[in-house]
DSSP file (Angstrom, degrees, kcal/mol; ACC not computed):
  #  RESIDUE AA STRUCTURE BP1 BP2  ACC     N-H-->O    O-->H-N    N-H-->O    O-->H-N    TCO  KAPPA ALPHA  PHI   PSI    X-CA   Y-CA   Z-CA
    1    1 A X              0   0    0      0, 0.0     0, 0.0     0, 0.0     0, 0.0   0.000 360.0 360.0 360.0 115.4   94.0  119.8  207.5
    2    2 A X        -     0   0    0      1,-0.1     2,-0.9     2,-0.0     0, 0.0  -0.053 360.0-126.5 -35.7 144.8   92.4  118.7  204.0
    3    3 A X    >   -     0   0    0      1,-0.2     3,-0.6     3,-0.0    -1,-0.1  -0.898  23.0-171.0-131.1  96.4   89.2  121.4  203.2
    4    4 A X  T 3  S+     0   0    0     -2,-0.9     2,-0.2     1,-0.2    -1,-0.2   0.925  75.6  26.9 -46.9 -50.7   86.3  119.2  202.6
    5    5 A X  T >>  +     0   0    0      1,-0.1     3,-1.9     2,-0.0     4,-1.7  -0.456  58.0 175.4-118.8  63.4   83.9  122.2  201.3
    6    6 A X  H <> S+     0   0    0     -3,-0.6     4,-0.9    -2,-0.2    -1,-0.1   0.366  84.3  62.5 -28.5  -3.2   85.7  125.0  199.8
    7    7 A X  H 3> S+     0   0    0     -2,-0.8     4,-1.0     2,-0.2    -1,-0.2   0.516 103.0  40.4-144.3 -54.7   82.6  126.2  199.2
    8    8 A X  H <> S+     0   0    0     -3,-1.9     4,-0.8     2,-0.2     5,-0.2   0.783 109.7  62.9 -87.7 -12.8   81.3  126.5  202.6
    9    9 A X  H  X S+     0   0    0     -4,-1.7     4,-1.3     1,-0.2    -2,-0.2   0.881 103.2  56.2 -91.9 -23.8   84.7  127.9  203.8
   10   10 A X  H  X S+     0   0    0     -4,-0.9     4,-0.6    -5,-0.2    -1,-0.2   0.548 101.6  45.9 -36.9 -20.3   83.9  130.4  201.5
   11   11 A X  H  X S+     0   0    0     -4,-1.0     4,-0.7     2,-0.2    -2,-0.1   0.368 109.5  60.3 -81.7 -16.7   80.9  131.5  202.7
   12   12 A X  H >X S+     0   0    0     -4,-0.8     4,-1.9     2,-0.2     3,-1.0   0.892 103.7  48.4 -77.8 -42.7   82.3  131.6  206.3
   13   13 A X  H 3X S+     0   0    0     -4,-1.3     4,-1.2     1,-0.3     5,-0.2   0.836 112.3  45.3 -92.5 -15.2   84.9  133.9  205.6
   14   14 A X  H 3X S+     0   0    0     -4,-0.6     4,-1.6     3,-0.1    -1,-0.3   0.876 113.5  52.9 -94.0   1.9   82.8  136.4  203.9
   15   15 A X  H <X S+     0   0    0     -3,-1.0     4,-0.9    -4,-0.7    -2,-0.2   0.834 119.7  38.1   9.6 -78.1   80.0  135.8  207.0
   16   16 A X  H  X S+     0   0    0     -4,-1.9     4,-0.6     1,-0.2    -3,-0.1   0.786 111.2  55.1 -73.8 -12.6   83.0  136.6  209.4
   17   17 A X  H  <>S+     0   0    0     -4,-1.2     5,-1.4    -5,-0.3     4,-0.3   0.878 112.9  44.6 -85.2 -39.8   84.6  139.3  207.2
   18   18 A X  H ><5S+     0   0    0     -4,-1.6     2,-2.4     3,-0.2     3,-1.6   0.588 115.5  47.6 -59.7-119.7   80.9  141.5  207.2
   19   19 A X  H 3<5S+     0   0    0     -4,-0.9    -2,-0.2     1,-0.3    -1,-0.2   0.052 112.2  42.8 -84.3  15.2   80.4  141.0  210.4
   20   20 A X  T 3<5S-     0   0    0     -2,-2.4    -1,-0.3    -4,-0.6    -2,-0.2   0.667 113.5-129.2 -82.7 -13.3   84.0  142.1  211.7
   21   21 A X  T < 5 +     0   0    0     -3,-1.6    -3,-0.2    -4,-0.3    -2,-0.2   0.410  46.4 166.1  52.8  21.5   83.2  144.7  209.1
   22   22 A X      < -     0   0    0     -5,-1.4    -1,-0.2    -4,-0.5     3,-0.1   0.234  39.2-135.9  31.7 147.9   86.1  144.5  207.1
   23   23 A X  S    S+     0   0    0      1,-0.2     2,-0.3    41,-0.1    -5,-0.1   0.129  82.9  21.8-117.6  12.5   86.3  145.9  203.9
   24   24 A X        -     0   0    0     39,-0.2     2,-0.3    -7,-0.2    39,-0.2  -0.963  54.9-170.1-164.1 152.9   88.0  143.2  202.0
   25   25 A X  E     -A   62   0A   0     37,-0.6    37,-2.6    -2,-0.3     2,-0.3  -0.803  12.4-151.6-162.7 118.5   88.3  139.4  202.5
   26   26 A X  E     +A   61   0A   0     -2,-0.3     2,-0.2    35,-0.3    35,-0.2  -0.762  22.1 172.1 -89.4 129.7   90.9  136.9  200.1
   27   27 A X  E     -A   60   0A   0     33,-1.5    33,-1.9    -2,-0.3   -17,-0.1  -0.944  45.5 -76.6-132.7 141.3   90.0  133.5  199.7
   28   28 A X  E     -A   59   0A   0     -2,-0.2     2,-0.3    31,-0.2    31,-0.3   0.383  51.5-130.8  18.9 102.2   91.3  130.9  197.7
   29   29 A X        +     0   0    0     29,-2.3     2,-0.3    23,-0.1    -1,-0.2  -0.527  35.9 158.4-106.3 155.4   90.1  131.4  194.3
   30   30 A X     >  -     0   0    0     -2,-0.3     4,-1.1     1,-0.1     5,-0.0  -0.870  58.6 -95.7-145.4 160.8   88.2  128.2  191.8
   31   31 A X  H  > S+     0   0    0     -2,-0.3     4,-1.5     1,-0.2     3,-0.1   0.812 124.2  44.1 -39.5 -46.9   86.1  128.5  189.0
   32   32 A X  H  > S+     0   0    0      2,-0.2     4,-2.3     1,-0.2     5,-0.4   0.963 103.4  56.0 -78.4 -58.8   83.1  128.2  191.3
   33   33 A X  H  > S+     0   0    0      1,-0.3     4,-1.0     2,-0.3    -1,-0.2   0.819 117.4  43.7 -73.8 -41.8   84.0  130.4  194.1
   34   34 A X  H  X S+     0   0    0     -4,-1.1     4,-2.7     3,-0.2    -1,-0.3   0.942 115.1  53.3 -58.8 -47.8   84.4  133.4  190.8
   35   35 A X  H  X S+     0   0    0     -4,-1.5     4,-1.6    -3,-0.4    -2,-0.3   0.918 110.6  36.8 -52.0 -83.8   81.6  132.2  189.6
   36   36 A X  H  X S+     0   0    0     -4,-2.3     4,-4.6     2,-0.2    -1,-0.2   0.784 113.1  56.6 -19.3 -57.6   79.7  132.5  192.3
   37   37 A X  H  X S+     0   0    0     -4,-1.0     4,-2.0    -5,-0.4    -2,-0.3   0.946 104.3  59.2 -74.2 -47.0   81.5  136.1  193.5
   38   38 A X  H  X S+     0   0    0     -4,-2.7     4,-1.5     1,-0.2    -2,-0.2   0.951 109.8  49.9 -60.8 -62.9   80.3  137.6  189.5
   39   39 A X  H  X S+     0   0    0     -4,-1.6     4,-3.8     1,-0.3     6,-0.3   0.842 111.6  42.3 -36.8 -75.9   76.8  136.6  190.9
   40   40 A X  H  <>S+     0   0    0     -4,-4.6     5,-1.6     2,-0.2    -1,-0.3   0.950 114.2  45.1 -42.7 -63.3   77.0  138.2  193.9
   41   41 A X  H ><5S+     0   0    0     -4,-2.0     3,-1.2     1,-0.3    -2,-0.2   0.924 112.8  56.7 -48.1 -61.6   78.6  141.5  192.9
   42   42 A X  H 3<5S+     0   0    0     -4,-1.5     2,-1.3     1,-0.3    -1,-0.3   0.879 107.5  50.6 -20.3 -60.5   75.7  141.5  189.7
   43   43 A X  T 3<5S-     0   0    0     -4,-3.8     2,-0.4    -5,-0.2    -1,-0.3  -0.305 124.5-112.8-105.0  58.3   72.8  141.2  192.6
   44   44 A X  T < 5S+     0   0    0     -2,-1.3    -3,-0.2    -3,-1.2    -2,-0.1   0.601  82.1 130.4  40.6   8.2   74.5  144.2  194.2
   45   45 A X  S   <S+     0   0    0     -5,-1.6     2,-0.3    -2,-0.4    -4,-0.2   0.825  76.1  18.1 -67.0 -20.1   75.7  141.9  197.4
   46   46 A X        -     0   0    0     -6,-0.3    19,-0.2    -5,-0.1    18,-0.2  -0.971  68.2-131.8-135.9 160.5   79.3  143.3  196.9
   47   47 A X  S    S-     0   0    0     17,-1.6     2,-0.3    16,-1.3    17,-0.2   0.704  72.0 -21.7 -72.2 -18.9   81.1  145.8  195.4
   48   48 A X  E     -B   63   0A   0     15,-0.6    15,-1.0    -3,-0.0     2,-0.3  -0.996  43.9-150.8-179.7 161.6   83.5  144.4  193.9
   49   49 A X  E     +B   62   0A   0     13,-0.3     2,-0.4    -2,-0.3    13,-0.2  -0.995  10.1 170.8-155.1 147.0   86.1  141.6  193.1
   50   50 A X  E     -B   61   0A   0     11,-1.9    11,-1.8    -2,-0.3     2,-0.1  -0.895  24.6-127.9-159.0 145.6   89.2  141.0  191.8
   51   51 A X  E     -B   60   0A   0     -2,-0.4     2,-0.6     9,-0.2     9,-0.2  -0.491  15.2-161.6 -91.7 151.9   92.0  137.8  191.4
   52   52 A X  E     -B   59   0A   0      7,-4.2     7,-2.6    -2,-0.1     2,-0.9  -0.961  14.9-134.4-127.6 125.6   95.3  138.2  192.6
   53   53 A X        +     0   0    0     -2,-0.6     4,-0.1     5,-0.2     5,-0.0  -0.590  26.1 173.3 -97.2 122.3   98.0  135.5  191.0
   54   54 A X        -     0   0    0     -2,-0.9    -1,-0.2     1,-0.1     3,-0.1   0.526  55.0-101.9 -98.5   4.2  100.0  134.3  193.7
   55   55 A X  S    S+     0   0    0      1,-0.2     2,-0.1     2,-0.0    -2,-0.1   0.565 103.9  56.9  92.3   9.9  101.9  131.6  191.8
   56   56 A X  S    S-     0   0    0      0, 0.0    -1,-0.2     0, 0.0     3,-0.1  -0.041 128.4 -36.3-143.9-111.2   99.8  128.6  193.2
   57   57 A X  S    S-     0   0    0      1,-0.2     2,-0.1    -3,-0.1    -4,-0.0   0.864  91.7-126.2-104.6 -26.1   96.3  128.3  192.8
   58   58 A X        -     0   0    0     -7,-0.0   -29,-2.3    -5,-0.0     2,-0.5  -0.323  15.5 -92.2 113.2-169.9   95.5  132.3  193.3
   59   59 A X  E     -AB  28  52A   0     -7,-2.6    -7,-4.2   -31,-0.3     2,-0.9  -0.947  13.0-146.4-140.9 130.8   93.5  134.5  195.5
   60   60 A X  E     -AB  27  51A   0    -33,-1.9   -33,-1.5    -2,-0.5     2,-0.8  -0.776  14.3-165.5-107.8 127.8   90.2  135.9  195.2
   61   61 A X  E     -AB  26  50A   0    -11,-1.8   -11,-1.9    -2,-0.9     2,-0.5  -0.723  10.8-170.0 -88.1  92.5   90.0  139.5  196.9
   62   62 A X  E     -AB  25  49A   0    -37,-2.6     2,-0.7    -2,-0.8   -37,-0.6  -0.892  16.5-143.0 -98.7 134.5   86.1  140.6  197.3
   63   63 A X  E     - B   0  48A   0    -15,-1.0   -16,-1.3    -2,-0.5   -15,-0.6  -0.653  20.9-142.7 -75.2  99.6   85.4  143.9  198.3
   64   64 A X        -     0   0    0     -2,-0.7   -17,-1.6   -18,-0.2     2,-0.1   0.660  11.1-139.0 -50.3-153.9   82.3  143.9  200.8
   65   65 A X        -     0   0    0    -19,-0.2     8,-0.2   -18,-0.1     2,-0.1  -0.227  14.5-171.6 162.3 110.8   79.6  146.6  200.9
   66   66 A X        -     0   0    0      1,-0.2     6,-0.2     6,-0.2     7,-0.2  -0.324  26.7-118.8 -56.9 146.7   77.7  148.3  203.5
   67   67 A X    >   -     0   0    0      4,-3.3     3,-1.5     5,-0.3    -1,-0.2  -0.297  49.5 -76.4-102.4-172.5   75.1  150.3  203.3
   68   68 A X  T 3  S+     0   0    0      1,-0.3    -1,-0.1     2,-0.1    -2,-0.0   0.580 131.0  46.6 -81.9   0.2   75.2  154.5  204.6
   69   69 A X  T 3  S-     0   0    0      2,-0.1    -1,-0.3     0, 0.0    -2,-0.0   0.337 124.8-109.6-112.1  29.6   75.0  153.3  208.6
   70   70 A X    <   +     0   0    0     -3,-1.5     2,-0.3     1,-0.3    -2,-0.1   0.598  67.0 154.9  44.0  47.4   77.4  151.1  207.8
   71   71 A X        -     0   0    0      1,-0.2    -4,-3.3    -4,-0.1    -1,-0.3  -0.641  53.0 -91.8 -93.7 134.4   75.2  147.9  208.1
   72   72 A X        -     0   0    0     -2,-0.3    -5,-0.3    -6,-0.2    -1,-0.2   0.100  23.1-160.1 -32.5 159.5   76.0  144.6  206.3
   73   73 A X  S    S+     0   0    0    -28,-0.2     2,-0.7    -8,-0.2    -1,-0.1   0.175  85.5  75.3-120.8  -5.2   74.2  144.5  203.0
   74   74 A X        +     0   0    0      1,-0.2    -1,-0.2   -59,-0.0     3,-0.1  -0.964  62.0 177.9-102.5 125.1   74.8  140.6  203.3
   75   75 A X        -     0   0    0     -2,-0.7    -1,-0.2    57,-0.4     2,-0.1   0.994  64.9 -26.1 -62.7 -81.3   72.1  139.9  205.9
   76   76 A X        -     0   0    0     -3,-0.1    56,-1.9    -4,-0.0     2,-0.5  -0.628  48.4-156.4 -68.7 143.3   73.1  136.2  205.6
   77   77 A X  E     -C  131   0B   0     54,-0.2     2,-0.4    55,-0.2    54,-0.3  -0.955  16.7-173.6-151.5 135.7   74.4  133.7  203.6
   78   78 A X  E     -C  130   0B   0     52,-3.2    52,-2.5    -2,-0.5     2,-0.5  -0.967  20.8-137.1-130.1 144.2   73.8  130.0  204.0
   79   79 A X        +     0   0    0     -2,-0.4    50,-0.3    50,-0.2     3,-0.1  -0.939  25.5 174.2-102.2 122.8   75.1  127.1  202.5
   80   80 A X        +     0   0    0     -2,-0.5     2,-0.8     1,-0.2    49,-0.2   0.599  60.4  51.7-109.6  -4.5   72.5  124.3  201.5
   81   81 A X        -     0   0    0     47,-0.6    -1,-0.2     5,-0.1     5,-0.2  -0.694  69.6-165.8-131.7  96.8   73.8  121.7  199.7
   82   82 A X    >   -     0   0    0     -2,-0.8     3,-1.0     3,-0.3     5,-0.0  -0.135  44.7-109.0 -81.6-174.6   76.9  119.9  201.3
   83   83 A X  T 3  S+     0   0    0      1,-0.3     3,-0.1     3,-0.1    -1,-0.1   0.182 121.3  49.8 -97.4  39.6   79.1  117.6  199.7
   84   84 A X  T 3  S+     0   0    0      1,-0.1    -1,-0.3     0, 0.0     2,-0.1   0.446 126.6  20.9-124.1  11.9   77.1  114.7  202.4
   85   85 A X  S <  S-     0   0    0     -3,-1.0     2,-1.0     2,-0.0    -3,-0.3  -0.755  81.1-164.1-168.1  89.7   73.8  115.7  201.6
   86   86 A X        -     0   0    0     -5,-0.2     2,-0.7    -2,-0.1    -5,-0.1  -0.654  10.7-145.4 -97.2 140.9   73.3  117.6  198.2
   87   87 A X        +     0   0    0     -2,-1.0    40,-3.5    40,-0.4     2,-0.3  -0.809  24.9 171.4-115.5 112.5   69.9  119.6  197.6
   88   88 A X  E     -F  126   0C   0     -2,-0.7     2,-0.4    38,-0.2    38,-0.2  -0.910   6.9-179.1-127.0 169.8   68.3  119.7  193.9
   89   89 A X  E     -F  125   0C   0     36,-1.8    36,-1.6    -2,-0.3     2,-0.1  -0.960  24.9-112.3-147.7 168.6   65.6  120.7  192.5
   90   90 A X        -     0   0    0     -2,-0.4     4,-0.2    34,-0.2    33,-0.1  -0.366  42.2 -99.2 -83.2 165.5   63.8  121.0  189.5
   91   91 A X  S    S+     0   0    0      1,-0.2    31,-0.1    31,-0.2    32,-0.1   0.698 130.2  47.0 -74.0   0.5   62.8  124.4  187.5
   92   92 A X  S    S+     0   0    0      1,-0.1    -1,-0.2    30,-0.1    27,-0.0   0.597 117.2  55.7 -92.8  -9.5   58.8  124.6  189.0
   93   93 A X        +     0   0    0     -3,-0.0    -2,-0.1     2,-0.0     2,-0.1   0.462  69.5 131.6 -96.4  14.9   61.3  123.8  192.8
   94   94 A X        -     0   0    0     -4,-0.2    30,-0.0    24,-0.0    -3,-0.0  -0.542  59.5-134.0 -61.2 123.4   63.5  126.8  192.2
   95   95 A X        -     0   0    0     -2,-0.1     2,-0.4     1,-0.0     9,-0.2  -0.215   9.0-136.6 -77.5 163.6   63.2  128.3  196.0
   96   96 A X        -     0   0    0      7,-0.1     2,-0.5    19,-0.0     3,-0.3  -0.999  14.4-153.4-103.6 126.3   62.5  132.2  197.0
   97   97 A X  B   >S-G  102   0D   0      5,-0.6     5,-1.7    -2,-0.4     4,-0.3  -0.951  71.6  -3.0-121.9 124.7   64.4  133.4  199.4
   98   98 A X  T > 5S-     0   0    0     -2,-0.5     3,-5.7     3,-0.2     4,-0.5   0.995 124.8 -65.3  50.5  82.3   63.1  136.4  201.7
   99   99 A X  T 3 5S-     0   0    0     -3,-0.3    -2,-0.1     1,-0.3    -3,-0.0   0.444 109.3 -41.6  19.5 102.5   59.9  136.5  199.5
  100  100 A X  T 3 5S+     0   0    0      1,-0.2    -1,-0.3     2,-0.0    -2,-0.2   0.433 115.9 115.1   4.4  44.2   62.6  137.6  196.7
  101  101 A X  T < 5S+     0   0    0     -3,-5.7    -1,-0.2    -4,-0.3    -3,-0.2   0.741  84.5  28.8 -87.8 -34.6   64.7  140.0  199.0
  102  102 A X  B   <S-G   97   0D   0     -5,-1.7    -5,-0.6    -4,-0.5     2,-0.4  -0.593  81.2-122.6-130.1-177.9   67.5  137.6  198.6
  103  103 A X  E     -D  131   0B   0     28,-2.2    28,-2.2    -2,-0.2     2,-0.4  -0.891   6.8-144.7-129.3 144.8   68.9  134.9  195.8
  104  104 A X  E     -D  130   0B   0     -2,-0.4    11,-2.4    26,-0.2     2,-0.6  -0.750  22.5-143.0 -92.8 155.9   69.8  131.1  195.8
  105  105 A X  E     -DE 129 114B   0     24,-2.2    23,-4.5    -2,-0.4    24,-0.7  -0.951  19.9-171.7-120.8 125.2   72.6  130.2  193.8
  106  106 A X  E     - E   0 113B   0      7,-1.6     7,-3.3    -2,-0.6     2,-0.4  -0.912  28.3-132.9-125.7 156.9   72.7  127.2  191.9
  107  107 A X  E     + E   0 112B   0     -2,-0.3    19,-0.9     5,-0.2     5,-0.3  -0.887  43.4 166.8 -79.1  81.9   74.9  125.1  189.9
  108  108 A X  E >   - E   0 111B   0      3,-1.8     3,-1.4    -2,-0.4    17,-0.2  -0.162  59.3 -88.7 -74.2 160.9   73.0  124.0  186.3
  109  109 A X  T 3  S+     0   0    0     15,-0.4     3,-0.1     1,-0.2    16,-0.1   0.932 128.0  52.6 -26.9 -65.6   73.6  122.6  183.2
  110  110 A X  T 3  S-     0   0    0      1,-0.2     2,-0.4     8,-0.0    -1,-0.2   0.014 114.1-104.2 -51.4   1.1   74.2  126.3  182.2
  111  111 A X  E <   -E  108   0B   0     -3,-1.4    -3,-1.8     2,-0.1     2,-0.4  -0.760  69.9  -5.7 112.8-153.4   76.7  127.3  184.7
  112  112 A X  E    S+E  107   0B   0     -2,-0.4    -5,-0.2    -5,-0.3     2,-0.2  -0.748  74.7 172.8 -86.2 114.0   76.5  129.2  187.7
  113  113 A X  E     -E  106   0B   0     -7,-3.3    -7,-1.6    -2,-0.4     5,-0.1  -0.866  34.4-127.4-150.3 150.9   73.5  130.7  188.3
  114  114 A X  E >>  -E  105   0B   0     -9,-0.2     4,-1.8    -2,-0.2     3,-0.9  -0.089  40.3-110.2 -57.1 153.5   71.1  132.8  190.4
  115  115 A X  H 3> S+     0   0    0    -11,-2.4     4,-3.1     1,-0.2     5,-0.4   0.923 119.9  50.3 -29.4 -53.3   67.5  131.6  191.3
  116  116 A X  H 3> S+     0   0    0      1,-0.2     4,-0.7   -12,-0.2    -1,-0.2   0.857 114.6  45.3 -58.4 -35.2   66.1  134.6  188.9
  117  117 A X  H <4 S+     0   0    0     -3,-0.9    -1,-0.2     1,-0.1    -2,-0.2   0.855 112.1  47.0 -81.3 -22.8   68.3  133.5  186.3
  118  118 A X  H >X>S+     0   0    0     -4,-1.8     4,-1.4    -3,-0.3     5,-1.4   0.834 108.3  55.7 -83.9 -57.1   67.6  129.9  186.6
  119  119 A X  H 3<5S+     0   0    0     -4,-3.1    -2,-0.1    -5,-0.3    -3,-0.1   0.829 113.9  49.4 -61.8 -35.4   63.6  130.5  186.7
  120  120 A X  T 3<5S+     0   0    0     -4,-0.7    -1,-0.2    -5,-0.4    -2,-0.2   0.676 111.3  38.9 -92.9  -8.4   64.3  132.3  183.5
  121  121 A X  T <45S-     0   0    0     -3,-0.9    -1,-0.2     2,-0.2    -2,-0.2   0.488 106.5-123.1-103.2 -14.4   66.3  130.1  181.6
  122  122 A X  T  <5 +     0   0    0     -4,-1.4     2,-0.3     1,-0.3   -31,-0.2   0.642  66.7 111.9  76.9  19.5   64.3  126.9  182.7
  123  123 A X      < -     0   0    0     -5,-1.4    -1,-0.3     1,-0.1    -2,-0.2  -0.780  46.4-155.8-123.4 166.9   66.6  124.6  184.1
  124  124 A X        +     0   0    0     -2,-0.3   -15,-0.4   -33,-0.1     2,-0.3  -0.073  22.0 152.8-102.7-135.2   67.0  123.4  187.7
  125  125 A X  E     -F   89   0C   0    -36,-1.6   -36,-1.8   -17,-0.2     2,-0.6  -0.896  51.8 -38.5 143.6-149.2   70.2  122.0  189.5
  126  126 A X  E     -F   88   0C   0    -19,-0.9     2,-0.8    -2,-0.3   -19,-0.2  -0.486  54.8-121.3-105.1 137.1   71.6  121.8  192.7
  127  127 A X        -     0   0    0    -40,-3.5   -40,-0.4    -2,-0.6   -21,-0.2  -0.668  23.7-178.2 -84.9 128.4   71.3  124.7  195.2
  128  128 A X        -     0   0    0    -23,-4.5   -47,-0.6    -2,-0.8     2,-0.3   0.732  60.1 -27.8 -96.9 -20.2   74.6  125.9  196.3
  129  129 A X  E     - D   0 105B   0    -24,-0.7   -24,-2.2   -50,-0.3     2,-0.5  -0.983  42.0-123.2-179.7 163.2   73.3  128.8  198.9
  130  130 A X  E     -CD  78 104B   0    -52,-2.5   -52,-3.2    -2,-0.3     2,-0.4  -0.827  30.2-175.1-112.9 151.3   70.8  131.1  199.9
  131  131 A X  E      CD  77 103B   0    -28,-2.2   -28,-2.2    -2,-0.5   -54,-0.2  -0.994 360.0 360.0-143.7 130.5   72.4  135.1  200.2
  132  132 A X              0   0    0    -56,-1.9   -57,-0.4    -2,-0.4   -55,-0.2  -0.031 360.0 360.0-177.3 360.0   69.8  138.2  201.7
């Protein structure tokens, strides 16, 4: 089977890996999918990340994080712009997500970046996912 959205099959497996509770979950590592994972780990959604080189494309290992009753500290995570329907916006359309409890992630001109970061730098681009 061919993986149409790496991108959303990331976001499942750390989805299923919180809520199995799991304390680690490898996926497939790309630029984007790192990219992405610095972001998270930065707006405290994980603890931690690290690539492991398997001799083919490699694996990225992120470490999850729970909070002291050992509750998700990713609520959610949603993927909004698939590769059949892609969602952009401009910099006044940069979304808020959970009145600014959680982050969008977008792709820009400027790289990988969160909503906060995006708002602040002035650019839009395509929303890759909402995280709270």
């Amino acid at each position: 089977m061919t993986m149409t959205d790496p991108i959303a099959d990331y976001i499942i497996r750390i989805k299923n890996a919180s809520r199995a509770k799991h304390k680690k979950v490898d996926i497939p590592l790309s630029k984007i999918k790192l990219e992405i994972t610095k972001i998270l780990q930065k707006e405290k959604f994980i603890q931690g990340y690290t690539s492991i080189d398997d001799g083919k494309q490699g694996i990225l290992r992120i470490y999850l994080k729970y909070d002291d009753n050992n509750e998700n500290i990713i609520t959610n995570i949603k993927r909004v712009s698939k590769p059949g329907l892609r969602k952009y916006v401009k910099k006044k359309e940069i979304p808020r997500v959970m009145n600014n409890l959680g982050i969008a992630i977008l792709t820009t001109p400027l790289g990988v970046l969160s909503n906060k970061e995006a708002r602040k730098k002035g650019v839009g681009g395509e929303v890759i996912c909402y995280v709270w």
